[in-house]
N, C-alpha and C positions, 0 to 999 in steps of 0.2 A: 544553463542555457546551452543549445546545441546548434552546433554549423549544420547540419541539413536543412535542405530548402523547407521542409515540411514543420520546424522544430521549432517556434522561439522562446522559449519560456519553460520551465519546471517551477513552479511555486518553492517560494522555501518551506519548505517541513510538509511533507504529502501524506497522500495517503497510507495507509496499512499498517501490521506493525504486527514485530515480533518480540514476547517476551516471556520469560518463565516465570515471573512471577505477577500473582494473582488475575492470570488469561486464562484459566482453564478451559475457562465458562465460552468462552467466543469465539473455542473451531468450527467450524462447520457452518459461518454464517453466512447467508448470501441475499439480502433480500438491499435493494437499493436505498439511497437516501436522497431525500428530494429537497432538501433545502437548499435554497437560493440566498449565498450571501451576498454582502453589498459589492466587493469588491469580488470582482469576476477572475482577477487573476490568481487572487488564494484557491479559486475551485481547480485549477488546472494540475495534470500531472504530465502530461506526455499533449502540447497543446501545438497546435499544427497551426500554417499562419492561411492557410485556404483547404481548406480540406473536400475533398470530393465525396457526398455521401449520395449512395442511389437510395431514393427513396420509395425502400420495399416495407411493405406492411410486417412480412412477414418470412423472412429468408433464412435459410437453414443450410448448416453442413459444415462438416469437421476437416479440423486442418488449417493453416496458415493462408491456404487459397481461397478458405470460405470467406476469411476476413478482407482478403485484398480485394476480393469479387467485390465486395460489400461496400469496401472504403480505397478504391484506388490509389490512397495519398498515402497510406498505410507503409510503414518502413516497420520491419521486423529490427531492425538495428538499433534503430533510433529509440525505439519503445523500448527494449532490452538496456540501453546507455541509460534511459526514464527511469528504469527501475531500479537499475545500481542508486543511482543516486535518490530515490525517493525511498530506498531502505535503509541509508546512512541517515536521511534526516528524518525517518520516521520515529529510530529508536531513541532521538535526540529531545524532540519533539515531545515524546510521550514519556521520558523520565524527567523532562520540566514539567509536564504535566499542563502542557499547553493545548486543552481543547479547543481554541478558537482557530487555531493552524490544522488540528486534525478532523474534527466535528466534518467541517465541509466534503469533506473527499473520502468520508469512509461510508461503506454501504449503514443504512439504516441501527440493526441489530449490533453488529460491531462499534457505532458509533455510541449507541446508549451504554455498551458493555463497558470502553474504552473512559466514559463518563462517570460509570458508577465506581469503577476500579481507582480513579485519579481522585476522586472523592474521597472512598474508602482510605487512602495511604495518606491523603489529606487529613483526614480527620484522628486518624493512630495517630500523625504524628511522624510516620516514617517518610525517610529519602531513598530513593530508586537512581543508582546512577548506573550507564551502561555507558561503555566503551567499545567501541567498534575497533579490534585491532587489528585485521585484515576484510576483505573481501574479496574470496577466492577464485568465487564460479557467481556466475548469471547466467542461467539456461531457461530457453522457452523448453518448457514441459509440454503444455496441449493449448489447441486453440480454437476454438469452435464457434458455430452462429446458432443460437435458437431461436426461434420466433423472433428475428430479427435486434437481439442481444448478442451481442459478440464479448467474449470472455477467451482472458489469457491467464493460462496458468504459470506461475515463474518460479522456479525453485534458487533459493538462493545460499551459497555455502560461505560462512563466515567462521572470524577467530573474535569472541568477543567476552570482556570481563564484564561481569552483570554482580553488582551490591547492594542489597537492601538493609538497610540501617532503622532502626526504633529510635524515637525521639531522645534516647541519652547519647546514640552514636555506635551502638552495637551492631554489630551484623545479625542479623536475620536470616538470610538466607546470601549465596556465592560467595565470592574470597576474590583474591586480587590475582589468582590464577586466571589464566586464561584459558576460555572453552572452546570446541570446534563444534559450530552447529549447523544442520541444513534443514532448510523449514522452504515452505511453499506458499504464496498467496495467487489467490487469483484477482484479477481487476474485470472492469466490462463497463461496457457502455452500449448506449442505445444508440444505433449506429442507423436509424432513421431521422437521429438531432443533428441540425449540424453545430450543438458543441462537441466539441471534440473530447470531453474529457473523461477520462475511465476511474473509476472509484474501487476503494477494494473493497471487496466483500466475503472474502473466505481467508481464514490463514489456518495454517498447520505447520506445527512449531514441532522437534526433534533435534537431538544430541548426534553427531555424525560418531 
């Protein structure tokens, strides 16, 4: 939860997610996901408590001021503080292998991805555990409005141990070293709704 006027809520366990093992499949994806769960507060990731949206069919244009034009209530801080913390409880999230916490908030494509993947480890047999042992940098990359979609790109640089174990307790894949990684998602939301809430829809995962 955040002290800005604009801020009360980050759901626990949000959207997106970054991991190296068995994502291959799910750079590059961005198409939205439209379901509606019961509970309105698990969809939020960056949820504002009045949010100002002008209601354009169809507004355009890059930069940090397309989006403010778009959404006056808009805090570049506040979203940036959103997304530190909704990439610590993404990777937490998605090595319990909790879809009912991720499902809601992640774009379409990524959500099925995210689905077939937590299946797949399910069904070997193996455990995924990740450790988040720093969080270095959170930087807005780019931010643009298209036909009235507003999308932020976040690049985020971490220290974190990633293990994957086969069902007798072997390692698979990482060690208990610890790695330095910088990877990217973008979020967006339809900033003609007045929900407020952004969903991720693209990641891009990298070793710094």
């Amino acid at each position: 939860m955040f002290s800005a006027p604009y801020v009360d809520i980050i759901i626990f366990a949000i959207l997106a997610v970054f991991l190296i093992f068995r994502l291959r499949s799910v750079l590059g994806r961005r198409d939205g996901f439209d379901e509606k769960p019961d509970d309105e507060g698990k969809r939020a990731v960056f949820k504002k408590s009045d949010p100002s949206i002008k209601e354009l069919d169809a507004v355009s244009g890059e930069g940090i001021a397309a989006v403010v034009a778009a959404d006056a209530h808009f805090s570049q801080q506040d979203f940036l503080d959103g997304a530190g913390l909704a990439y610590r409880m993404i990777l937490e999230a998605f090595a319990k292998g909790d879809m009912d916490q991720l499902k809601p908030l992640l774009g379409y494509d990524i959500a099925t991805d995210f689905g077939d993947a937590i299946r797949d480890r399910r069904k070997a047999g193996e455990v995924l555990t990740i450790e988040l042992v720093d969080l270095s940098r959170v930087d807005l990359v780019r931010a643009w409005v298209e036909a009235g979609i507003a999308s932020i790109a976040v690049e985020f640089h971490s220290t974190q141990k990633k293990i994957l174990r086969d069902e007798a307790g072997k390692i698979i894949e990482g060690s208990d070293e610890a790695e330095m990684f910088v990877d990217q998602w973008v979020f967006e939301r339809d900033i003609s709704s007045k929900n407020p809430n952004w969903l991720l829809v693209e990641t891009q995962i990298g070793s710094a």
